[in-house]
C-alpha positions in Angstrom: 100.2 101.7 108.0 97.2 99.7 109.0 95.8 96.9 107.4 91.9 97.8 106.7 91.5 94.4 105.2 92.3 92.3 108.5 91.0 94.3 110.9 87.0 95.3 109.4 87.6 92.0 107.1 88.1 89.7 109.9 88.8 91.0 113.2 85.1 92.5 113.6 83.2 89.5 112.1 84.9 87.3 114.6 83.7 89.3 117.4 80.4 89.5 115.9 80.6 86.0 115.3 81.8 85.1 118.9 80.0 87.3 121.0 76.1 86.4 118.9 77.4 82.5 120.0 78.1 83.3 123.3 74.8 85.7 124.3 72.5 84.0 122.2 73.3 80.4 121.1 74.7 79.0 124.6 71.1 79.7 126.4 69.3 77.8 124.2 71.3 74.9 124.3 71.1 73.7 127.7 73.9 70.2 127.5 76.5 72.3 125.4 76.1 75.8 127.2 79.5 76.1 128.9 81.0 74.4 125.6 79.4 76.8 123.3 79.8 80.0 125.5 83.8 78.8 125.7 83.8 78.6 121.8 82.1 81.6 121.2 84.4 83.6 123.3 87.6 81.8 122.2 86.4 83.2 118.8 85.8 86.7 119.8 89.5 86.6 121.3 90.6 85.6 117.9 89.0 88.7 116.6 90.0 91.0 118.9 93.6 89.4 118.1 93.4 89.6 114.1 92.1 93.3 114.6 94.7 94.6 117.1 97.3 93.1 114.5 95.6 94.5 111.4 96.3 98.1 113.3 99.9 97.2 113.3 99.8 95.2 110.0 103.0 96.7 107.5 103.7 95.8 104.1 107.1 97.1 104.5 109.6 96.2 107.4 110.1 99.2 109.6 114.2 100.2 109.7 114.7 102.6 112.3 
């Protein structure tokens, strides 16, 4: 049972969020680039993170 909640709720934003500050923000900034464009994708890694483990996400334990 996947967790909608984390995975469209944050995991996509984040990306969004990371890859818009790494493609778009970092060129304009031209002291802070490499700082920026490692921020940005630290952040989309978080989101690709939060959404893999919304997909495995279980309100119940799992007893096999």
């Amino acid at each position: 049972m996947a967790s909608k909640e984390i995975s469209i709720g944050v995991g996509i934003p984040m990306i969004v969020v990371g890859a818009l500050m790494a493609w778009l923000w970092s060129p304009l900034e031209v002291e802070m680039q490499s700082t920026i464009e490692f921020v940005g994708s630290l952040i989309g890694i978080l989101g690709v993170v939060f959404f893999i483990s919304g997909l495995f996400y279980a309100k119940e334990p799992v007893m096999h």
